[in-house]
C-alpha positions as CSV (number, residue, x, y, z in Angstrom):
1,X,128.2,103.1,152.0
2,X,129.5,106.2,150.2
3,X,129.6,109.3,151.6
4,X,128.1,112.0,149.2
5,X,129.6,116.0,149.3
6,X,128.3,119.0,147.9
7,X,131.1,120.1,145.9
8,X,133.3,122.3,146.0
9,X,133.4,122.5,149.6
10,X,135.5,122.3,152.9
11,X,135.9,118.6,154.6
12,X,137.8,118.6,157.8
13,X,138.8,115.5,158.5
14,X,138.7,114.4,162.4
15,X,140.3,111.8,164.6
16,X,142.8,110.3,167.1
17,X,146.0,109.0,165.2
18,X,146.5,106.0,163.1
19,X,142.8,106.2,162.6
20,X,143.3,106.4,158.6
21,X,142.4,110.1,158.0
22,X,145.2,110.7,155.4
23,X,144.9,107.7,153.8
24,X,141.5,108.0,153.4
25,X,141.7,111.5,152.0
26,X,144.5,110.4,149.4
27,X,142.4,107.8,148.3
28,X,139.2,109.9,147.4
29,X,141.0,113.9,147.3
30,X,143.4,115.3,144.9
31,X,147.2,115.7,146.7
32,X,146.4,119.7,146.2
33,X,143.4,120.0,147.9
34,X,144.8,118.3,151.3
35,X,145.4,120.6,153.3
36,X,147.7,118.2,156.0
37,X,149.2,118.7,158.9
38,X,152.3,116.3,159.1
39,X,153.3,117.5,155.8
40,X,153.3,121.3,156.5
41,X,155.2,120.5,159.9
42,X,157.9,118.5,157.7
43,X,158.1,121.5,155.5
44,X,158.7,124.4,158.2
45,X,160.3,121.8,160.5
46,X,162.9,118.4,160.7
47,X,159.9,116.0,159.8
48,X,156.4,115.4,159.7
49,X,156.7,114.2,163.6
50,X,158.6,117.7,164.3
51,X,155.9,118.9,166.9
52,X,158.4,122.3,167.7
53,X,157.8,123.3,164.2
54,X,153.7,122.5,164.9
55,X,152.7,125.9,165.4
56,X,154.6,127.2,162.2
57,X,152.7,124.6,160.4
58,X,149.5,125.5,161.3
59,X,149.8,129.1,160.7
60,X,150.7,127.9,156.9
61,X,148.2,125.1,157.3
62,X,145.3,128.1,157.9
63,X,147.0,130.7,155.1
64,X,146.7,128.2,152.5
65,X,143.6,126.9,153.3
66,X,142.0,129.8,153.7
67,X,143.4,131.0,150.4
68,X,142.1,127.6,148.6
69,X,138.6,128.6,150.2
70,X,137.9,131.9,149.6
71,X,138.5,131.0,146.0
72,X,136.0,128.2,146.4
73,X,137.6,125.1,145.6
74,X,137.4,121.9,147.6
75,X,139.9,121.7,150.5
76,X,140.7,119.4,153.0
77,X,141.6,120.3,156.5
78,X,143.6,117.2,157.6
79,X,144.6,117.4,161.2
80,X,143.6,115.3,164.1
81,X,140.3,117.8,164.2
82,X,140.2,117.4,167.6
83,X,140.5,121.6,168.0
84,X,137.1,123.0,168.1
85,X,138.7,126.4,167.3
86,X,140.0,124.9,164.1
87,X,136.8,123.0,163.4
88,X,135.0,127.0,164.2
89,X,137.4,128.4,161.8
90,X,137.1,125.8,159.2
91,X,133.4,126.5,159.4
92,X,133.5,130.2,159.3
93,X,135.9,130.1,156.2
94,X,133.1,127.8,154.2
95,X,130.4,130.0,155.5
96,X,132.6,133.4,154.3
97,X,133.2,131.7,150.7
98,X,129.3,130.6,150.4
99,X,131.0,126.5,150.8
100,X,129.4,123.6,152.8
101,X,131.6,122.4,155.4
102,X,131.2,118.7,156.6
103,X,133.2,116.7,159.0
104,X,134.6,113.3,158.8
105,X,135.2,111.6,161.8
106,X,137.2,108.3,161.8
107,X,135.7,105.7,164.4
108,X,138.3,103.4,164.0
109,X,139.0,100.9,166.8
110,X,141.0,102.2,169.4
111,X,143.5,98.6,169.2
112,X,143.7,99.5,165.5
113,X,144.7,103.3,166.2
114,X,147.5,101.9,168.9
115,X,148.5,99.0,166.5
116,X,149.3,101.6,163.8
117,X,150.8,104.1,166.1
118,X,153.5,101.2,166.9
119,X,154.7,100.6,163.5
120,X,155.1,104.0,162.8
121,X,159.2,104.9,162.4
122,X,158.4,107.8,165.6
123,X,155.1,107.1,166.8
124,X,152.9,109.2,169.0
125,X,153.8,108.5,172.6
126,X,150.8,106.2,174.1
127,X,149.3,108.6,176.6
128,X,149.1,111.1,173.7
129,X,147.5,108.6,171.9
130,X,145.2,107.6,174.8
131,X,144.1,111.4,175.6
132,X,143.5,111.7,172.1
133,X,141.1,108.5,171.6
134,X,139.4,110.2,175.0
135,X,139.1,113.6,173.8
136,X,137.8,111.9,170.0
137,X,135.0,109.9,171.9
138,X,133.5,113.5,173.6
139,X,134.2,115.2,170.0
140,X,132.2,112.4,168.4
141,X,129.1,113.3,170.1
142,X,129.7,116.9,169.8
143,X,129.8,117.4,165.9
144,X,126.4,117.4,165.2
145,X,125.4,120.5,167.0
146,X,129.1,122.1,165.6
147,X,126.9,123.7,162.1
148,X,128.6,121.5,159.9
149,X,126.4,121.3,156.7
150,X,127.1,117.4,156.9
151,X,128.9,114.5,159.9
152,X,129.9,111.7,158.4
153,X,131.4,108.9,160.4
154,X,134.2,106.2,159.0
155,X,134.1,103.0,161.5
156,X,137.0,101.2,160.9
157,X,138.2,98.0,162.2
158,X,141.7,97.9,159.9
159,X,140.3,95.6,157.5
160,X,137.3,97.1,156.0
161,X,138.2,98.8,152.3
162,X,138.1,102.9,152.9
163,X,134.2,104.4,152.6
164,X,134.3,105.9,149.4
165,X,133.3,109.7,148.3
166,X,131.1,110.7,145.5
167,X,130.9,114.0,144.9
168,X,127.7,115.8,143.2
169,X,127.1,119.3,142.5
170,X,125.2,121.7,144.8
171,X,122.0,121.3,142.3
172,X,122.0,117.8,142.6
173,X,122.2,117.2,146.4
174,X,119.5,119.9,146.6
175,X,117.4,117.3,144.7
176,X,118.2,114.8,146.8
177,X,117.3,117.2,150.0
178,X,114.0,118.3,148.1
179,X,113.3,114.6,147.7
180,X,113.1,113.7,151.5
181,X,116.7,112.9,151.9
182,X,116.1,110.0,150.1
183,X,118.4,108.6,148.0
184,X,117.1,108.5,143.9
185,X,117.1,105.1,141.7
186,X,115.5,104.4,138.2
187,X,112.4,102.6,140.1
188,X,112.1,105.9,142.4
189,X,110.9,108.0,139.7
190,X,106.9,109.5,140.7
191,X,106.5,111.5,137.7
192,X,106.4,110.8,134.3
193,X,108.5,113.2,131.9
194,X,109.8,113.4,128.5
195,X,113.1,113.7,127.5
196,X,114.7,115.5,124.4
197,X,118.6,115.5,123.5
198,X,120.1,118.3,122.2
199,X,123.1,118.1,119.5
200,X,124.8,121.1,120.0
201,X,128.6,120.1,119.0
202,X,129.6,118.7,115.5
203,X,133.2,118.5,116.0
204,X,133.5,114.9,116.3
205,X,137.1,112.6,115.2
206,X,136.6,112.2,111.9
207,X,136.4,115.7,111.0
208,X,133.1,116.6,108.4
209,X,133.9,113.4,106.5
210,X,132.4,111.3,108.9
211,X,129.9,113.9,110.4
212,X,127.0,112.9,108.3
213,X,127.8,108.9,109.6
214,X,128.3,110.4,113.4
215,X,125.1,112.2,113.2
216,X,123.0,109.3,111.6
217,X,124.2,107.3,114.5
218,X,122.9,109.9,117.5
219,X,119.6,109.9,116.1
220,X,119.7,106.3,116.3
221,X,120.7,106.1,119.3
222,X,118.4,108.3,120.5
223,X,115.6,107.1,119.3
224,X,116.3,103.6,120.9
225,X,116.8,105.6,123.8
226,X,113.5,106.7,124.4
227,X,114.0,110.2,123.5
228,X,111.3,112.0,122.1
229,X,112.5,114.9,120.5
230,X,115.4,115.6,119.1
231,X,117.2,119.1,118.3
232,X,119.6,121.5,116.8
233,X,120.8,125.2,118.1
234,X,119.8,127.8,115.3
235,X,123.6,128.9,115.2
236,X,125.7,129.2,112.3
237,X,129.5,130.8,114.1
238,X,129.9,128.3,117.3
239,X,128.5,129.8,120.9
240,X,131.0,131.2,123.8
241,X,129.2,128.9,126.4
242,X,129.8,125.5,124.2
243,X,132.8,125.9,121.9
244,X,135.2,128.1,119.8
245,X,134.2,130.1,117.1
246,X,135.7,128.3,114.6
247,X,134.2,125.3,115.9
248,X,132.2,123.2,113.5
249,X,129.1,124.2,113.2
250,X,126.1,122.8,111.1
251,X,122.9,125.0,109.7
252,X,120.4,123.6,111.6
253,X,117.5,123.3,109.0
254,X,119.5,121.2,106.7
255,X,120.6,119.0,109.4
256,X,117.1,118.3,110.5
257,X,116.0,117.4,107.3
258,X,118.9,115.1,106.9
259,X,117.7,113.9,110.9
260,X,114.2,113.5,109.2
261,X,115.6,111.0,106.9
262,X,117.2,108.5,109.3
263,X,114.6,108.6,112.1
264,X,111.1,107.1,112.3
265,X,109.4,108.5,115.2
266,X,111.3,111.2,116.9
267,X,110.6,114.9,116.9
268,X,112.7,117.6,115.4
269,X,113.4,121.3,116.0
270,X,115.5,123.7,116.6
271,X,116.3,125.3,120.1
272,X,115.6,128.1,119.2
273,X,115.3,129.8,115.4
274,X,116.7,132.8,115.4
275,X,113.8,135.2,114.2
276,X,116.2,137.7,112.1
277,X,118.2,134.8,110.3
278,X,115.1,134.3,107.8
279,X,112.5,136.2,105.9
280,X,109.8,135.2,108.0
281,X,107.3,133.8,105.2
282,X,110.4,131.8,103.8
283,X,110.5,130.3,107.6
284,X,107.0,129.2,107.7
285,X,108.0,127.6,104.4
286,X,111.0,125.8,105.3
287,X,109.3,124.3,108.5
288,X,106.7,123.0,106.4
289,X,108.5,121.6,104.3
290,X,110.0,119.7,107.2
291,X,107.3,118.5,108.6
292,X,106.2,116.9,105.1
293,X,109.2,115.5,105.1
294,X,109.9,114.0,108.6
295,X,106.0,112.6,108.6
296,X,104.3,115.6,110.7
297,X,107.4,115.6,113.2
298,X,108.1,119.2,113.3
299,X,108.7,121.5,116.3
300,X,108.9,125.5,115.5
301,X,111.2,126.6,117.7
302,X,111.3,130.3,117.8
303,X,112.8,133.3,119.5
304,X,114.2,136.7,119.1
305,X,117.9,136.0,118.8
306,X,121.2,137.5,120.6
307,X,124.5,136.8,119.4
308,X,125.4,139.8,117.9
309,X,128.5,138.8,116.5
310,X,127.1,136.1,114.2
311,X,124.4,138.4,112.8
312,X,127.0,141.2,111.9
313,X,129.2,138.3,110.6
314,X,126.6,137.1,108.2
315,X,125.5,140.4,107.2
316,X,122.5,140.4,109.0
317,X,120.5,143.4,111.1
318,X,120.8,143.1,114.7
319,X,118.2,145.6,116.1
320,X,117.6,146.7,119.8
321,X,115.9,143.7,122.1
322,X,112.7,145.8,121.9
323,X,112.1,145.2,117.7
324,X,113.5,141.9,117.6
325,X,110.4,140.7,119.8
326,X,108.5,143.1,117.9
327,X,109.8,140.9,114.9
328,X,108.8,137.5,117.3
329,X,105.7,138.8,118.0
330,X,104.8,139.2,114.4
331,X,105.9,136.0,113.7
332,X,104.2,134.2,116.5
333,X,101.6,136.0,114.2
334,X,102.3,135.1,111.0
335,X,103.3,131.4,111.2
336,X,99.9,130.1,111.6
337,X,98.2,132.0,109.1
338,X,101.0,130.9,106.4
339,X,100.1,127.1,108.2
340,X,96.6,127.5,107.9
341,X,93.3,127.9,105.4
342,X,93.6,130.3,102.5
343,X,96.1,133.5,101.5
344,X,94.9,136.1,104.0
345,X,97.4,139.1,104.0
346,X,99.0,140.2,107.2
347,X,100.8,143.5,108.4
348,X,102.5,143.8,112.0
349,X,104.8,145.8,113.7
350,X,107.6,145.0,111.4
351,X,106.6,142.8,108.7
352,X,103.6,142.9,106.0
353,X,103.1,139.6,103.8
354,X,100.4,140.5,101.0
355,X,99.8,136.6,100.8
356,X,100.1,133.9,103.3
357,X,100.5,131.2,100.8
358,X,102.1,127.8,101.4
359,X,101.9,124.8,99.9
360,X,102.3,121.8,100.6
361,X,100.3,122.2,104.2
362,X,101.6,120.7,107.3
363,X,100.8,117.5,107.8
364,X,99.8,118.2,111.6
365,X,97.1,120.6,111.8
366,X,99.1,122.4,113.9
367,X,103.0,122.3,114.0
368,X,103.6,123.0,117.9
369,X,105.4,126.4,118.6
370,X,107.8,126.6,121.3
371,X,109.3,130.2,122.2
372,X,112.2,130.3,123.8
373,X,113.5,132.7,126.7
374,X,112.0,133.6,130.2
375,X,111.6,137.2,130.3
376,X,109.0,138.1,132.6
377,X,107.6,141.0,131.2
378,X,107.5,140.2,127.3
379,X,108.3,137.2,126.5
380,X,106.2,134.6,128.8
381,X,103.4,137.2,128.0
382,X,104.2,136.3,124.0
383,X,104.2,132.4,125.2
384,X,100.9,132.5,127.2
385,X,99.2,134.4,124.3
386,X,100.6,132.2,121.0
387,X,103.1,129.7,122.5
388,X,101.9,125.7,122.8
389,X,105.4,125.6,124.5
390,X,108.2,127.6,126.3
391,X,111.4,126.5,127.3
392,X,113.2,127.4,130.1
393,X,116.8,127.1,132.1
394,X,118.0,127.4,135.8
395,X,117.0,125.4,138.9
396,X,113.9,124.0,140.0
397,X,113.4,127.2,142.1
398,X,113.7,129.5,139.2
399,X,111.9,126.9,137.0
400,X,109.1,127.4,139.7
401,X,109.5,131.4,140.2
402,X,108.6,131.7,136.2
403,X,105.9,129.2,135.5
404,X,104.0,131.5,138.2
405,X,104.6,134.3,136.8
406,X,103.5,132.8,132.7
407,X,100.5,131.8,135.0
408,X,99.5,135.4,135.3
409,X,100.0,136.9,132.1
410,X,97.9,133.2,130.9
411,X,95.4,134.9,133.5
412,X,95.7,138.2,131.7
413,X,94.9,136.3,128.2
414,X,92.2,134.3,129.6
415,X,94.1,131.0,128.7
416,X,94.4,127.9,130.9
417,X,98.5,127.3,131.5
418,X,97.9,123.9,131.3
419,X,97.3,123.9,127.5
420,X,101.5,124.9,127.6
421,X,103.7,122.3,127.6
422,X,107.1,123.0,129.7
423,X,110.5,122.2,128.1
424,X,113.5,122.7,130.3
425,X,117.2,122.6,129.2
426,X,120.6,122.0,130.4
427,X,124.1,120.5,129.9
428,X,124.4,117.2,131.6
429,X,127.1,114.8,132.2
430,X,126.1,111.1,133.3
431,X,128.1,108.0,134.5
432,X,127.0,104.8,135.6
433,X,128.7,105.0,139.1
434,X,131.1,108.2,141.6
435,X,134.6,106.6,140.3
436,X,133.3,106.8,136.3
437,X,131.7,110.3,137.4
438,X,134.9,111.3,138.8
439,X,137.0,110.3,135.6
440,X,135.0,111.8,133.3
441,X,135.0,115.0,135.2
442,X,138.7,115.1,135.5
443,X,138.9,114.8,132.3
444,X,136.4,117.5,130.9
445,X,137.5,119.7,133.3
446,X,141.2,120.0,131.7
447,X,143.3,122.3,133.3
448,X,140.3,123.8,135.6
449,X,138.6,123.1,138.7
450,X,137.2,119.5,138.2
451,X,134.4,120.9,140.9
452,X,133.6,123.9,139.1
453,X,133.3,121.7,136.1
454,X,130.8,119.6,137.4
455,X,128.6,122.1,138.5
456,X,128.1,123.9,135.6
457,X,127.5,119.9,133.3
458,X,125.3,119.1,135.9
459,X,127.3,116.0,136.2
460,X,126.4,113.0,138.3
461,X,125.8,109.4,137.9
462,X,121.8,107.4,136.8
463,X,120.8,108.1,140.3
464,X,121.7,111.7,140.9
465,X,119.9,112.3,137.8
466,X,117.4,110.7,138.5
467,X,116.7,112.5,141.4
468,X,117.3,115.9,140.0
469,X,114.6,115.5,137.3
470,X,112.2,114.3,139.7
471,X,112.8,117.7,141.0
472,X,112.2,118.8,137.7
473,X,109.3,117.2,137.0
474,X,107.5,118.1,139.9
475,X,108.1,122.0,139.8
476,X,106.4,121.7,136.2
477,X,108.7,120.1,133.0
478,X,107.1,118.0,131.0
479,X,110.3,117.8,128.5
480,X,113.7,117.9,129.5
481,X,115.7,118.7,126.7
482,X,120.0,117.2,127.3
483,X,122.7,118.6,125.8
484,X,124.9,115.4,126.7
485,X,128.5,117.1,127.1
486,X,130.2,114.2,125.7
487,X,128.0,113.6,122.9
488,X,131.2,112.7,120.9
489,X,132.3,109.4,123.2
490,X,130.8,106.2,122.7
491,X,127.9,104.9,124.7
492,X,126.9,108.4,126.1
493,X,123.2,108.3,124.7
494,X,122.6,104.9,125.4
495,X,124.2,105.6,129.3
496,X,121.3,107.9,130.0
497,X,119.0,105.4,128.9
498,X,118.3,104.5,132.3
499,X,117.5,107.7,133.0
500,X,114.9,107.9,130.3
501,X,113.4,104.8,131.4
502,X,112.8,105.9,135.3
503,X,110.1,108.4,133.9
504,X,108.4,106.5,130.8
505,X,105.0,106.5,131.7
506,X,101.8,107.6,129.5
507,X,102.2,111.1,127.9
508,X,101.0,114.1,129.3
509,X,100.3,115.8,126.6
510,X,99.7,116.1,122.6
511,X,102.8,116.8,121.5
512,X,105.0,113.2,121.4
């Protein structure tokens, strides 16, 4: 049995003494988000037994908590819980902060609980300790109806090894909830789905010597994998939301040519070109040329662009949002004509090209086009009328909200949605079990909120994930592209392997 928690969020911990509630929390909690008691009476008082100092401790015990709430970050409230007014208030601060709250009550034997109580330097006097095994047997049946987002109970007999805690962000115990309450495993999976992996950091030990080596192996590795496509960021100055700007970074049509030339079967592309980095003609050129190369393997990838600061860097115009899709839209445009038949000319909105000439041809008779972004008014219209794909970001409820809205403007254009295949992507971080998950959380998270971390990596172990891209799959992905977190550690690709391997199933589409 584990017990599973939304995190962050507020646990309050409830049960007679000598039950195990502090040991347990020490075991599976942080020292500074225990919130305890006995250590707050030995701080205002002569010990952690000093019950004159108890109301002083409590007051503290409800500032600090309240304080570690209300900036959302896990706490544990560990007293004997037996207070409903503390269990309200414990509540009411979760609710306030937008936390779940969840009780864990301690069943443990009440001859354990007396056994303890004896051996302790100044135990609990025994008719304490019998009113508070009576009062914990009535608060037992109570919890449920108490609006704790979770009850969890701990039976203990004294021997038994502590119940563990894994704890998963919101998103993914939302898939479990969307699931049935069932709990997810590679054999689970009822949908098939593709998966891509993104390589979005090239800052790997080694330094550029070895990046070349470092890359060569990724591929491999994903292609062993099962992934299907494989991609690059259209960046050249590092993003905010993965690295510094003096981060390496690695022009992303010169890397998939070199990913061309150490893979067999997987797709490339890049999430997504950046329309105003390239003469647009020269683009439709350049992906050609990869698709020659890589055996018909190419993916345009293709949107309007929006870090400014890279674009002013490099010298390049950063219009208003308004003409750079006017600049997508022609090139949406453009791109197949310079793919297809003949030299016709074309003039748009932005650009004119006298002569759509390219040669050598694609080797597919169409390369697919994926645009990237979700705008509702411009840019899904621009993917149901020339995109064979469209990624997009965010939950499954957001996921949902926009496919019905490309629905309509693909009922505007008198195109069947179906003929668009749905890429999704996000961070992820994957571990084979909660005490790995934990580690590697810890440890990305650095000097910040390991919780907070977690969240935003979408970080949980084979099963977790598995469960959220079920959810995934069934509000309308047919590709989820992974931007593995810790690309750079051995064993990462081949660990979400098994995740990969819960959806292979026949594809659902033309694009491999």
């Amino acid at each position: 049995m584990t017990i599973r928690l939304a995190a962050p969020c507020v646990v309050v911990l409830v049960g007679p003494s000598g039950s195990g509630k502090s040991t347990w929390a020490a075991a599976n909690f942080e020292p500074a988000e225990i919130m305890s008691s006995d250590e707050l009476r030995a701080r205002v008082g002569l010990g952690p037994h000093d019950v004159r100092a108890s109301a002083d401790a409590f007051a503290a015990l409800e500032l600090m908590a309240g304080r570690r709430i209300a900036r959302r970050l896990t706490t544990v409230v560990d007293t004997l819980g037996l207070d409903p007014e503390l269990r309200r208030w414990s509540i009411d601060q979760a609710r306030a902060a937008g936390l779940p709250a969840y009780a864990v009550g301690f069943d443990t034997a009440p001859s354990v609980c007396r056994a303890r109580n004896k051996a302790r330097d100044k135990p609990v006097p025994a008719k304490t300790l019998t009113g508070q095994i009576t009062t914990w047997a009535a608060t037992r049946e109570a919890l449920a109806g108490e609006g704790f987002d979770g009850v969890h109970l701990v039976v203990a007999d004294g021997e038994t090894p502590a119940v563990p805690v894994a704890r998963r962000p919101a998103a993914l115990v939302a898939s479990q909830l969307a699931a049935g309450g069932q709990q997810s495993s590679p054999a689970a999976a009822s949908s098939t789905l593709e998966f891509g992996l993104q390589i979005s950091r090239f800052s790997w030990p080694g330094g550029p010597a070895e990046t070349g080596e470092r890359l060569a192996a990724v591929a491999a590795e994903a292609e062993a994998a099962g992934f299907t496509s494989l991609w690059v960021m259209d960046h050249v100055v590092q993003i905010p939301q993965v690295g510094r700007a003096w981060d390496d970074m690695l022009e992303s049509y010169t890397t998939l040519a070199y990913l061309a030339g150490v893979t067999s079967r997987i797709r490339l592309g890049a999430l997504v070109t950046a329309v105003g980095f390239r003469n647009v003609a020269h683009l439709a050129k350049i992906v050609a040329t990869l698709d020659v190369v890589s055996g018909g393997r190419a993916i345009c990838g293709l949107g309007a662009g929006w870090y400014e600061r890279e674009a002013r860097a490099y010298g390049w115009p950063h219009p208003s949002a308004r003409e750079r899709l006017d600049l997508l839209e022609d090139a949406l445009e453009l791109l197949p004509l310079m793919w297809g038949p003949g030299t016709p000319a074309y003039r748009g909105r932005v650009i004119a090209v006298p002569e759509a000439i390219c040669y050598p041809r694609p080797l597919q008779e169409r390369i697919p086009v994926l645009v990237g972004g979700q705008g509702e008014r411009r840019t899904l219209k621009l993917v149901a009328r020339h995109g064979d794909m469209c990624n997009l970001f965010g939950d499954p409820s957001t996921v949902t909200a926009k496919l019905a809205v490309l629905r309509r403007h693909c009922d505007a254009e008198g195109r069947d949605p179906a003929e668009i295949r749905v890429t999704h992507f996000a961070e992820t971080l994957v571990a084979a079990d909660p005490a790995e998950l934990r580690a590697r959380v810890v440890a990305g998270a650095g000097n910040g909120d390991p919780d907070a971390y977690a969240a935003t990596v979408n970080a949980g172990t084979v099963e977790d994930q598995v469960g959220r891209y079920r959810i995934l799959a069934g509000s309308g992905v047919h590709t989820a592209i992974v931007g593995l977190v810790d690309l750079h550690e051995p064993g990462v690709v081949a660990g979400f392997a098994p995740v990969v391997e819960a959806f292979a199933g026949p594809s659902r589409g033309a694009v491999q």
